[in-house]
BALUM-667341 format. One record per atom (N, C-alpha, C, O): residue number from 1; residue in three letters; atom name; x, y, z negated. Coordinates in steps of 0.1 Angstrom, whole numbers, plus 5000, padded with zeros to 4 digits. Layout:
residues N
(NUM ALA CA (X Y Z)) ...
end
This chain:
residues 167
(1 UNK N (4447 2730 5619)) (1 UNK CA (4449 2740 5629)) (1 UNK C (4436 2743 5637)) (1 UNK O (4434 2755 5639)) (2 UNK N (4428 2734 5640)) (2 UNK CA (4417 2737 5647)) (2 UNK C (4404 2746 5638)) (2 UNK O (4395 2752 5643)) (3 UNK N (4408 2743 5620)) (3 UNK CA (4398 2754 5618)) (3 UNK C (4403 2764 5616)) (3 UNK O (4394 2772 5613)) (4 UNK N (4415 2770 5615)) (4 UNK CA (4423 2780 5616)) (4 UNK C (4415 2789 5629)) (4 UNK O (4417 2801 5631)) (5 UNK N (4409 2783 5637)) (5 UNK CA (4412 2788 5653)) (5 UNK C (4400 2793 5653)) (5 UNK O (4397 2803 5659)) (6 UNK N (4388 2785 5644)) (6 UNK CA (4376 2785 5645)) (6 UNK C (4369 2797 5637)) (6 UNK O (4359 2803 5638)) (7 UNK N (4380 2796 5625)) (7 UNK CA (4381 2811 5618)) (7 UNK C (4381 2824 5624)) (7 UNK O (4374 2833 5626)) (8 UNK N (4393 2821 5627)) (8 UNK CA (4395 2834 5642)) (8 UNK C (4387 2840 5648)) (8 UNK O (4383 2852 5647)) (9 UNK N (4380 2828 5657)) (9 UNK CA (4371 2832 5661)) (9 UNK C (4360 2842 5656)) (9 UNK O (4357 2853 5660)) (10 UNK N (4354 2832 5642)) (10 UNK CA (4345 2838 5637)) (10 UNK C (4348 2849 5636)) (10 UNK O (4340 2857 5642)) (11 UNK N (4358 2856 5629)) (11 UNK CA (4358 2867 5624)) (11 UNK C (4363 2877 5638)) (11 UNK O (4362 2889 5634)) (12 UNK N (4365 2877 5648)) (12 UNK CA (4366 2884 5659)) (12 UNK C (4354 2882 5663)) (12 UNK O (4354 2892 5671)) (13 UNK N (4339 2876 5665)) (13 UNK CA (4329 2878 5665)) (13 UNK C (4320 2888 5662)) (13 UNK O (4314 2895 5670)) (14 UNK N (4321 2886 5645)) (14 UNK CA (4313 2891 5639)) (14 UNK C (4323 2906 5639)) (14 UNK O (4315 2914 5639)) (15 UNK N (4333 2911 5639)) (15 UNK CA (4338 2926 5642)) (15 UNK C (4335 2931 5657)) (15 UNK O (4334 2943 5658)) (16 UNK N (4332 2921 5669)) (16 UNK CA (4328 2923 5678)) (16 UNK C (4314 2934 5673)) (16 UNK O (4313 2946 5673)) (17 UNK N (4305 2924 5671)) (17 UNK CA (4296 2921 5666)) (17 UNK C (4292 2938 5657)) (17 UNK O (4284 2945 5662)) (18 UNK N (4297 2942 5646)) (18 UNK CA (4297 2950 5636)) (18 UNK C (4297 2964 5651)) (18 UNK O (4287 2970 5652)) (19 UNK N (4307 2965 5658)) (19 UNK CA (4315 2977 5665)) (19 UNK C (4304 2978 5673)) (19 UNK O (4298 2988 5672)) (20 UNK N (4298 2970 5681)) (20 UNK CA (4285 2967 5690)) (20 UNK C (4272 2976 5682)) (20 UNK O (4266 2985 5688)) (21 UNK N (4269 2973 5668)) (21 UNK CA (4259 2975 5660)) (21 UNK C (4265 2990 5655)) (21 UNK O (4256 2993 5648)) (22 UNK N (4271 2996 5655)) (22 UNK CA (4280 3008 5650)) (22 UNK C (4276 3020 5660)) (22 UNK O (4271 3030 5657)) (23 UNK N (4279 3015 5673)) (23 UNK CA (4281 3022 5685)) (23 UNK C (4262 3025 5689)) (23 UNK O (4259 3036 5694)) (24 UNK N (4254 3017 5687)) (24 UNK CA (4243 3017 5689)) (24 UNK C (4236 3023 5677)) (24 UNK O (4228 3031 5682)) (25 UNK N (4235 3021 5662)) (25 UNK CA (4228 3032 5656)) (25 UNK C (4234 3042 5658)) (25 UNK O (4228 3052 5655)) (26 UNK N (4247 3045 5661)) (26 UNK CA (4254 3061 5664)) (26 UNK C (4246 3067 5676)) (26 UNK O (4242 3078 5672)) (27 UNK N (4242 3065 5687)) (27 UNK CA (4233 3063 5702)) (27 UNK C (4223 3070 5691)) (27 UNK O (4223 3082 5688)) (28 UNK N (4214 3060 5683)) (28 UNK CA (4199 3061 5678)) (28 UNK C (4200 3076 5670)) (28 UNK O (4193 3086 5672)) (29 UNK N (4211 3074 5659)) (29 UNK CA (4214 3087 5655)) (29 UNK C (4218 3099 5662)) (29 UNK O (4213 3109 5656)) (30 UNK N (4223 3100 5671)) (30 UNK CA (4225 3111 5683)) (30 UNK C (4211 3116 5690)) (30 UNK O (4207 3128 5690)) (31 UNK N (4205 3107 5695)) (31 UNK CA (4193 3106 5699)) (31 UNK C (4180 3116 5688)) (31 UNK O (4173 3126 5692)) (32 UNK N (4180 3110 5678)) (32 UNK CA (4169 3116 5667)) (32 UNK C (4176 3127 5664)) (32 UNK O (4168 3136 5661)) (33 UNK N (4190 3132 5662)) (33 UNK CA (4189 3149 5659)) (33 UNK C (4190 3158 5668)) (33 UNK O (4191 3171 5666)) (34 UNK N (4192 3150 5680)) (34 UNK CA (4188 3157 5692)) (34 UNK C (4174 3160 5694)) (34 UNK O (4173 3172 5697)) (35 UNK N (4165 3154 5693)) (35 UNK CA (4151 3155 5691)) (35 UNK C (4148 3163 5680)) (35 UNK O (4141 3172 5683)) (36 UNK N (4153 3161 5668)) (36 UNK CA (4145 3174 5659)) (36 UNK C (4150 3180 5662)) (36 UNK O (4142 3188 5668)) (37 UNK N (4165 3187 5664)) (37 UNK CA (4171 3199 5666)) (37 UNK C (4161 3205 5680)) (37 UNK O (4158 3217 5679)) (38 UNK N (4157 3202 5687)) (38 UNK CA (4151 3204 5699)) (38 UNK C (4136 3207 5696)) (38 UNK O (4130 3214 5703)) (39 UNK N (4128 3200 5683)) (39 UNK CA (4120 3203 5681)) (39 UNK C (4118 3216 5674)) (39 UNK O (4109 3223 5677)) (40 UNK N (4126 3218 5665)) (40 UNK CA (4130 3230 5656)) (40 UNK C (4133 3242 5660)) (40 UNK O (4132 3252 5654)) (41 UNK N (4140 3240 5678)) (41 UNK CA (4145 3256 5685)) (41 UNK C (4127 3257 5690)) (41 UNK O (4122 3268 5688)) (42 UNK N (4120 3247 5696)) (42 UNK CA (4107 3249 5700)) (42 UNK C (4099 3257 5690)) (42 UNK O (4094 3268 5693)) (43 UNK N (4098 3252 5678)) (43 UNK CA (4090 3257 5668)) (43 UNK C (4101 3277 5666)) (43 UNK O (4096 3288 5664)) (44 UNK N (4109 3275 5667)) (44 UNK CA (4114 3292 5663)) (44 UNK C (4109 3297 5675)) (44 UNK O (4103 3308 5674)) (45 UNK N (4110 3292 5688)) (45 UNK CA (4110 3303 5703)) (45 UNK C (4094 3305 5701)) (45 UNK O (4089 3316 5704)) (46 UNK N (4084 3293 5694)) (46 UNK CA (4071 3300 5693)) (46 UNK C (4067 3311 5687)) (46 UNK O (4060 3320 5692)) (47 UNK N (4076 3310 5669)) (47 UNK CA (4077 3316 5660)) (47 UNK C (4079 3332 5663)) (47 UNK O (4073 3341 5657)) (48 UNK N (4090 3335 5676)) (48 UNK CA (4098 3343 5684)) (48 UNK C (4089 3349 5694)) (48 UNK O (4093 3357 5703)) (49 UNK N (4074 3343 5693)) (49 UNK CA (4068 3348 5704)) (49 UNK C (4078 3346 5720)) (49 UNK O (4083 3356 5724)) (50 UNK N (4079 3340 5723)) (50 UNK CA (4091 3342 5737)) (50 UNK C (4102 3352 5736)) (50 UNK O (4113 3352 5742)) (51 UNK N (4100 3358 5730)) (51 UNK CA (4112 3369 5732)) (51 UNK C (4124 3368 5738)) (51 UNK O (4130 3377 5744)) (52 UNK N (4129 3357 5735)) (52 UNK CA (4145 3353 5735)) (52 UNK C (4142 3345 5748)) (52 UNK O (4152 3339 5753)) (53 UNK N (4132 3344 5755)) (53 UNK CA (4131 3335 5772)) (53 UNK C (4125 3349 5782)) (53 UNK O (4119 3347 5793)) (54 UNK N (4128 3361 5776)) (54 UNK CA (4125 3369 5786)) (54 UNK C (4131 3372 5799)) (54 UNK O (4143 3370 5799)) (55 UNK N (4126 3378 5812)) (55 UNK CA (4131 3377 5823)) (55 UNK C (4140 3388 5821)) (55 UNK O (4136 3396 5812)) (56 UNK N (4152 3390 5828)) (56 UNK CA (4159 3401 5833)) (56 UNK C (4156 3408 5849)) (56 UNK O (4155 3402 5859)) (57 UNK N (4156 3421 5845)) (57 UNK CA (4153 3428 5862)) (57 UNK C (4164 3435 5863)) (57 UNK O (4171 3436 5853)) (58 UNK N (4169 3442 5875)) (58 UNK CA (4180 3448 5875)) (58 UNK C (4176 3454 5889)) (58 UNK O (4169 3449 5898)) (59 UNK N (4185 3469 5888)) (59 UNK CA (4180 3480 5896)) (59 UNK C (4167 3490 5896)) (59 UNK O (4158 3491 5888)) (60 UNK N (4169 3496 5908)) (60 UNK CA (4156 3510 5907)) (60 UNK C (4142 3501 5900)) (60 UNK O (4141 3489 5901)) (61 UNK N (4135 3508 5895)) (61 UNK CA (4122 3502 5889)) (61 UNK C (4114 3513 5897)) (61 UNK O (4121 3523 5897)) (62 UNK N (4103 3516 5902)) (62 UNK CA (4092 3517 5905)) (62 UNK C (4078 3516 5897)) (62 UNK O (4075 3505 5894)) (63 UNK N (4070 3526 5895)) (63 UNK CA (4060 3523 5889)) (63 UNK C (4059 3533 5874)) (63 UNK O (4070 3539 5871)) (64 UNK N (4047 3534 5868)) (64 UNK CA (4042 3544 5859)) (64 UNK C (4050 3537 5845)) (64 UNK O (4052 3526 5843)) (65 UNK N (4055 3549 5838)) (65 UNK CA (4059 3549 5822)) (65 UNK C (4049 3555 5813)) (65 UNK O (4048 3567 5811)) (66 UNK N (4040 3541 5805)) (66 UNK CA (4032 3544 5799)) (66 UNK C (4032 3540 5784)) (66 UNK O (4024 3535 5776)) (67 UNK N (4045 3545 5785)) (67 UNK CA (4050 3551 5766)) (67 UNK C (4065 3547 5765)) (67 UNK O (4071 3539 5771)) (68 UNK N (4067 3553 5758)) (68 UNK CA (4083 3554 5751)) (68 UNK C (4082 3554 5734)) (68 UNK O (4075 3560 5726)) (69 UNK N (4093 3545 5731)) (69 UNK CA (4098 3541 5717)) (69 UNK C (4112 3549 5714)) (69 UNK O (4122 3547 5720)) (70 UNK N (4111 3557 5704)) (70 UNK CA (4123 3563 5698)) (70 UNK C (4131 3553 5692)) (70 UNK O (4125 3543 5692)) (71 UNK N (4140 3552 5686)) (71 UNK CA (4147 3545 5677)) (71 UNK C (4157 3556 5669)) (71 UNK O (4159 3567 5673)) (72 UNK N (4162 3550 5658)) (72 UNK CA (4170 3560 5651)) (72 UNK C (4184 3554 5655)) (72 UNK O (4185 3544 5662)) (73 UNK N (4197 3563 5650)) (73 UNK CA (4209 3564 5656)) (73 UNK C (4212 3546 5646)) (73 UNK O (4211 3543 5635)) (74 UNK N (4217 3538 5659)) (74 UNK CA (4225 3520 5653)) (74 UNK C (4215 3517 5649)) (74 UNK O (4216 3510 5639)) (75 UNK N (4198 3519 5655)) (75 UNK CA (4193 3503 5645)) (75 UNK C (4180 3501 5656)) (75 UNK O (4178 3508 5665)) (76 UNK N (4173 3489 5654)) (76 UNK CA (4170 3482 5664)) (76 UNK C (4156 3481 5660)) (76 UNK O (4146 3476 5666)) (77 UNK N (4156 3485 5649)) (77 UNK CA (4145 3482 5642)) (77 UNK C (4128 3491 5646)) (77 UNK O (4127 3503 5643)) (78 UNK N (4122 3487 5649)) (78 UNK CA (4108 3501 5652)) (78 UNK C (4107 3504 5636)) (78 UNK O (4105 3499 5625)) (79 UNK N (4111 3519 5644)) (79 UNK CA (4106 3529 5636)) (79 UNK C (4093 3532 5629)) (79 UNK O (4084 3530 5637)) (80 UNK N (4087 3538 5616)) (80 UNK CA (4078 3533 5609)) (80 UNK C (4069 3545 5620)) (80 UNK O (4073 3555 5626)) (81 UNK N (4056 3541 5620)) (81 UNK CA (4046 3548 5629)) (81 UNK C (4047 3540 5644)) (81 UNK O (4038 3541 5651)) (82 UNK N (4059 3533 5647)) (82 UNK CA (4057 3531 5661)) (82 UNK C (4047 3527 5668)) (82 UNK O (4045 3529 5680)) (83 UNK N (4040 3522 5659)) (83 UNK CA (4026 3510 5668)) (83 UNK C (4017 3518 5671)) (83 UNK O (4009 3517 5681)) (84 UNK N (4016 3528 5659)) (84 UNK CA (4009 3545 5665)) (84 UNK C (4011 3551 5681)) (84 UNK O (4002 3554 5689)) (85 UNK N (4026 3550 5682)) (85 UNK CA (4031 3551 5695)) (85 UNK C (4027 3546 5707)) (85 UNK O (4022 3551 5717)) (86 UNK N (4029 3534 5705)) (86 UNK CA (4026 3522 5711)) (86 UNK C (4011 3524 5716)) (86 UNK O (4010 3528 5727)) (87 UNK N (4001 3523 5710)) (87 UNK CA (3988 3524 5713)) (87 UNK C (3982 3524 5725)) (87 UNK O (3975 3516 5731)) (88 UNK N (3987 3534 5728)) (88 UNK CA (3985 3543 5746)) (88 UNK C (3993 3531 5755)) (88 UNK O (3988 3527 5765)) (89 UNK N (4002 3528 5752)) (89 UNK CA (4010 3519 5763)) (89 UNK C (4006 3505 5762)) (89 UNK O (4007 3497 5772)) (90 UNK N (4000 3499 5747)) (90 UNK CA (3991 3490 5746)) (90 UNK C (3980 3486 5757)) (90 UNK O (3979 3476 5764)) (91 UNK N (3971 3498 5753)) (91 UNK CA (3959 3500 5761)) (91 UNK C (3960 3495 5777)) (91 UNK O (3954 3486 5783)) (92 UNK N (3972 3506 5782)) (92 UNK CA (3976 3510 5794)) (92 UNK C (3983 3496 5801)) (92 UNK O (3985 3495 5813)) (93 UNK N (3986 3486 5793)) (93 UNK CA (3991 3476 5799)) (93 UNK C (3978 3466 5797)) (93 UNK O (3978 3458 5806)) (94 UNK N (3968 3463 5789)) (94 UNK CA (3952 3457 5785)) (94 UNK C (3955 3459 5800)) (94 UNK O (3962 3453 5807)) (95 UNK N (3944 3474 5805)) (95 UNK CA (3942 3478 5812)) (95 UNK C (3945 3474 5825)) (95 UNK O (3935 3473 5833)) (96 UNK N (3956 3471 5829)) (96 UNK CA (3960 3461 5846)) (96 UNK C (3968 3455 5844)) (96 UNK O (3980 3457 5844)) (97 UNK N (3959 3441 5839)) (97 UNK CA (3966 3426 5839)) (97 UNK C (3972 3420 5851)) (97 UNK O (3975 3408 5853)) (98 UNK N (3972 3430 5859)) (98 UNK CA (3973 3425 5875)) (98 UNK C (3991 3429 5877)) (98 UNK O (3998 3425 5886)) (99 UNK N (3994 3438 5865)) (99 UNK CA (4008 3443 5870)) (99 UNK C (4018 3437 5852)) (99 UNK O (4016 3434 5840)) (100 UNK N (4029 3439 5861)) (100 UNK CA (4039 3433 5851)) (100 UNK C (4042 3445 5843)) (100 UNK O (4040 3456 5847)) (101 UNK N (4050 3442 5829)) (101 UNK CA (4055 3454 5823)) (101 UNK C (4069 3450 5816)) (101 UNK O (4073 3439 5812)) (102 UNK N (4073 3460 5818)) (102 UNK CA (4093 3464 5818)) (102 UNK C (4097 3469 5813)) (102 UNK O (4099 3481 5815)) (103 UNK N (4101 3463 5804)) (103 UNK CA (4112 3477 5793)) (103 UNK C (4124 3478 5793)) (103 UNK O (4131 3469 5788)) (104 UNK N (4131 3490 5796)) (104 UNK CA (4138 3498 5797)) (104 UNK C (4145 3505 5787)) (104 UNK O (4140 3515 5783)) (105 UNK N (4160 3498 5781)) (105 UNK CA (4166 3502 5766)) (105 UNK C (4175 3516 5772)) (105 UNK O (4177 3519 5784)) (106 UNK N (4177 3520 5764)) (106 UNK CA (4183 3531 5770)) (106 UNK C (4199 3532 5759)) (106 UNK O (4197 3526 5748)) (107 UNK N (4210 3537 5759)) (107 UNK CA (4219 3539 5750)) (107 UNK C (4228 3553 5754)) (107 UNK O (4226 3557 5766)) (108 UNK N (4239 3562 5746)) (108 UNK CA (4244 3572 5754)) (108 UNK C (4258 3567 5754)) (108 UNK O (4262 3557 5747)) (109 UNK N (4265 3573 5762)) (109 UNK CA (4280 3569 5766)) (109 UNK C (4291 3570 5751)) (109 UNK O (4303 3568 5751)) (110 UNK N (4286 3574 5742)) (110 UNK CA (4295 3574 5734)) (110 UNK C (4295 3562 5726)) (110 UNK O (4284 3558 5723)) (111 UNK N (4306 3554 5722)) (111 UNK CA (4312 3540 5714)) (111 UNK C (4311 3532 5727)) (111 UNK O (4310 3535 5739)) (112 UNK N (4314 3522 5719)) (112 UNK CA (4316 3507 5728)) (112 UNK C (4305 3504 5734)) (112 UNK O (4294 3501 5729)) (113 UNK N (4306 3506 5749)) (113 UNK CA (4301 3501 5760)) (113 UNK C (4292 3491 5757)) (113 UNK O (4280 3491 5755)) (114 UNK N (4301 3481 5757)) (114 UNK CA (4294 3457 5752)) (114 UNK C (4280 3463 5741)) (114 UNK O (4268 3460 5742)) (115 UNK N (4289 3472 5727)) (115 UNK CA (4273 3473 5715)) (115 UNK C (4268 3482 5720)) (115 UNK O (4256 3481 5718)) (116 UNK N (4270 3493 5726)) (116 UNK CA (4258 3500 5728)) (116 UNK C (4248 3492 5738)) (116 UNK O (4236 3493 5735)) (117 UNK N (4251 3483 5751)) (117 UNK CA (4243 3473 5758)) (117 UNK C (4235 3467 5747)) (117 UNK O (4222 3469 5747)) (118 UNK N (4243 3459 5735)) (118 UNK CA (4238 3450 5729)) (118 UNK C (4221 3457 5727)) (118 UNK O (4210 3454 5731)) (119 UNK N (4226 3473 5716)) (119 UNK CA (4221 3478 5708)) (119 UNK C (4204 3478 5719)) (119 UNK O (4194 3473 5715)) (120 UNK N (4205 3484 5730)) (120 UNK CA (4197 3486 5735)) (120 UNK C (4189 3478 5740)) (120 UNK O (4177 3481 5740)) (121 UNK N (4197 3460 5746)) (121 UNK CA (4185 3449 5743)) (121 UNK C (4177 3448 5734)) (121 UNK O (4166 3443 5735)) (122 UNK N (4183 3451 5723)) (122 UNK CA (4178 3448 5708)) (122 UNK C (4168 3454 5704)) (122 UNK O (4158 3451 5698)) (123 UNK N (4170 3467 5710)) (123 UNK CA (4155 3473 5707)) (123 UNK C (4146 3470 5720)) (123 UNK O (4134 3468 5719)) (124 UNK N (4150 3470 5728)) (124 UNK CA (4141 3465 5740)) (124 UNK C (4129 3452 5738)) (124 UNK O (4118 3449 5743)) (125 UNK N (4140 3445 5729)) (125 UNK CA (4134 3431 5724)) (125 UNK C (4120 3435 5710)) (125 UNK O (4110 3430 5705)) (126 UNK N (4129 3446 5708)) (126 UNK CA (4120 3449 5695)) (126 UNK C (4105 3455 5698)) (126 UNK O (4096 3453 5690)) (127 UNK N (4104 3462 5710)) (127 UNK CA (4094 3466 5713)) (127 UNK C (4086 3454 5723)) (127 UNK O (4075 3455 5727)) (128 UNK N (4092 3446 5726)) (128 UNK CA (4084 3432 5734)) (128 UNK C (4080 3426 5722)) (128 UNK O (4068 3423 5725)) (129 UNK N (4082 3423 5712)) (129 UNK CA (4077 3417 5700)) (129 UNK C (4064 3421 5697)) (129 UNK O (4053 3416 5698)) (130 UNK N (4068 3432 5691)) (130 UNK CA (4056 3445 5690)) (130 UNK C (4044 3443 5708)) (130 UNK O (4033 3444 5702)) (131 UNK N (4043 3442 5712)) (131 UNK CA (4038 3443 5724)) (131 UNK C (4032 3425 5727)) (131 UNK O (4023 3422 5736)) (132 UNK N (4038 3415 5720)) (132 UNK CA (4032 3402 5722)) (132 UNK C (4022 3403 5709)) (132 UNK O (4010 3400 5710)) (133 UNK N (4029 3407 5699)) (133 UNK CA (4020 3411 5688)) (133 UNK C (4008 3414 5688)) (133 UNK O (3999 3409 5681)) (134 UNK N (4006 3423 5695)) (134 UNK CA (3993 3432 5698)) (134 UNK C (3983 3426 5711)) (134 UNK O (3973 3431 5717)) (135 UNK N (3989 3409 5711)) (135 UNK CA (3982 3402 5721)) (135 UNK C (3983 3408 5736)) (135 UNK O (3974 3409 5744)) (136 UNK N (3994 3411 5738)) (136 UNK CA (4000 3412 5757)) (136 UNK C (4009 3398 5755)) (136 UNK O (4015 3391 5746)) (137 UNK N (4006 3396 5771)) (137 UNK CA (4011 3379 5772)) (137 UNK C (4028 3383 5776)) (137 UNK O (4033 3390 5785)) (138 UNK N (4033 3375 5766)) (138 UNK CA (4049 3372 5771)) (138 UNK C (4054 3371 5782)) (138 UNK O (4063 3378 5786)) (139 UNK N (4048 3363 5788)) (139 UNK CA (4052 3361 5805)) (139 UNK C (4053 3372 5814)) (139 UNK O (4061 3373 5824)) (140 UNK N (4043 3382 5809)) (140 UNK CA (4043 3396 5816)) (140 UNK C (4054 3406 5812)) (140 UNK O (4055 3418 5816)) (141 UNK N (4061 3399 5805)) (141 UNK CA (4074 3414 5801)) (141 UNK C (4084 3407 5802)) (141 UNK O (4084 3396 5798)) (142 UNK N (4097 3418 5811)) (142 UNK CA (4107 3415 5814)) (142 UNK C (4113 3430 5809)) (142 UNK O (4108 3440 5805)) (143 UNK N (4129 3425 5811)) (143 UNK CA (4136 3435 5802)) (143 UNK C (4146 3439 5815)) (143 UNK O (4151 3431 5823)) (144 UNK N (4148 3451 5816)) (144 UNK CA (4156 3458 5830)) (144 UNK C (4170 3462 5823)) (144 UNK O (4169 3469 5813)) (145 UNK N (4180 3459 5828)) (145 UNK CA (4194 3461 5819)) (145 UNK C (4195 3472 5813)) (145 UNK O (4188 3480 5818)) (146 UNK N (4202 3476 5804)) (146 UNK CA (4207 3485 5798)) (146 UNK C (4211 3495 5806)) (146 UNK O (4219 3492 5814)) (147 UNK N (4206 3509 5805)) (147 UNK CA (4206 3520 5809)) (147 UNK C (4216 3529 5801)) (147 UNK O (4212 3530 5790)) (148 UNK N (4225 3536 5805)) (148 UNK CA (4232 3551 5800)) (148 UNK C (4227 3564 5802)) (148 UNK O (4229 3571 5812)) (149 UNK N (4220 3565 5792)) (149 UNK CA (4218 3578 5793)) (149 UNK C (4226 3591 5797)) (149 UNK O (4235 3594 5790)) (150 UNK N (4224 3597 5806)) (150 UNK CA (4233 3604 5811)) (150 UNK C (4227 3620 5813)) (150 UNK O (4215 3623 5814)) (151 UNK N (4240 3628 5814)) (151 UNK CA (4235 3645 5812)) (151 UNK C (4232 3650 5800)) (151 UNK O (4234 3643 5791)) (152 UNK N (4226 3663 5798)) (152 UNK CA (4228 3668 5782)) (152 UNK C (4214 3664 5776)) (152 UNK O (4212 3670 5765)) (153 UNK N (4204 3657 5780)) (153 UNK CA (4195 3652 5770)) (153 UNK C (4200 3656 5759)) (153 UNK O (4212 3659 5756)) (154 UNK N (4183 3654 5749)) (154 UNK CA (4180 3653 5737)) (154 UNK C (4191 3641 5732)) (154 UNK O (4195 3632 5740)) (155 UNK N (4195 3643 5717)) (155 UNK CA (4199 3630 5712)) (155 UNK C (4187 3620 5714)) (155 UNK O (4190 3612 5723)) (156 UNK N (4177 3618 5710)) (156 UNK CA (4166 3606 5709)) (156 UNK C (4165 3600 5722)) (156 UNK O (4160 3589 5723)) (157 UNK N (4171 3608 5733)) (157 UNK CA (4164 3608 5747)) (157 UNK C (4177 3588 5747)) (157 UNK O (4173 3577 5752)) (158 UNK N (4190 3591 5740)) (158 UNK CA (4196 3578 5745)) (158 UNK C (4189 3568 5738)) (158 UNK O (4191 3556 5741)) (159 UNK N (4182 3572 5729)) (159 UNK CA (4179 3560 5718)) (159 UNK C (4168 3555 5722)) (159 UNK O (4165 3549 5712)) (160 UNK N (4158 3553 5732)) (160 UNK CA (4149 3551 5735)) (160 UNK C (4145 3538 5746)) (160 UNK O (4152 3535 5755)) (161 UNK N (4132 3534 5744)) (161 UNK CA (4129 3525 5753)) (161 UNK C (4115 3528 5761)) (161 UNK O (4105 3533 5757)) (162 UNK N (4117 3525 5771)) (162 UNK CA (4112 3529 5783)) (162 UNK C (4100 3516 5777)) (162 UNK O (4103 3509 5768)) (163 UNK N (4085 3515 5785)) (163 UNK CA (4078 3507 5792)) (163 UNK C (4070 3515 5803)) (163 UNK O (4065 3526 5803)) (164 UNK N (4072 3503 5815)) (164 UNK CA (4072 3508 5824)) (164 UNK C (4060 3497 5832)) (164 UNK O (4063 3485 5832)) (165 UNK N (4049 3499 5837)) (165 UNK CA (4038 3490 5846)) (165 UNK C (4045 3491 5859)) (165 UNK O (4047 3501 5865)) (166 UNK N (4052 3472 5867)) (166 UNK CA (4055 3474 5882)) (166 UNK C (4044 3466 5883)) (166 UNK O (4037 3460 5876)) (167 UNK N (4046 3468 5898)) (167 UNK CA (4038 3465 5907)) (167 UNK C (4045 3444 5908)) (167 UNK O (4040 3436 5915)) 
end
């Protein structure tokens, strides 16, 4: 009877024991793919140039528009020649590192509200890319919400992004 008891024991120990050791490499394991996964979004947001940590502005903007990006009808993508475009608003932002720059997506009232927003971040982002690219610092560009183009404009006039130098 008494080694019966001492059995018991043992083996309620050692599953003590096991559950204890279980619970703790699961911690260590939790721990390390939290760390790489964490290392891995670091390594893309560099990859990303910042893009995806840009500020938002919202309301009247103030200050000079020193170039505009066309886009074609649903795509996000710069259009071939843009950096051609770009050039002048490059320079123009080199030029007074003292002021921030703001871009300005634009979309027109026709389709869905939510993707035309989307559509117009997307290119907004696309021309911040283009613009870190060309060695303008990240930190200096923020993105001013999505604008509706409104009145009989040009078609291109909705598809377009604004950069804008504030104060």
């Amino acid at each position: 009877m008494f080694d019966q008891e001492d059995e018991g024991t043992r083996i309620g120990v050692w599953t003590a024991l096991a559950v204890v050791f279980l619970v703790v490499a699961g911690l260590i394991g939790g721990l390390a793919i939290r760390a790489m996964n964490a290392a891995a979004v670091g390594d893309g947001a560099q990859a990303a140039a910042g893009t995806e940590a840009l500020a938002f502005v919202d309301g009247p903007l103030e200050g000079e528009v020193v170039g505009t990006v066309y886009f074609a009808v649903g795509q996000a993508v710069l259009p071939d020649g843009a950096l051609v475009a770009l050039d002048k608003a490059i320079q123009a932002v080199k030029d007074a590192p003292q002021q921030r720059v703001v871009l300005s997506g634009f979309h027109d009232a026709s389709g869905a509200a939510a993707l035309n927003a989307e559509l117009a971040k997307a290119r907004a982002k696309a021309v911040s890319a283009a613009l870190v690219a060309e060695g303008v610092d990240a930190a200096r560009i923020a993105l001013r919400k999505p604008d509706v183009t409104l009145g009989d404009g040009a078609a291109p006039e909705a598809r377009r992004v604004e950069i804008r130098l504030v104060e």
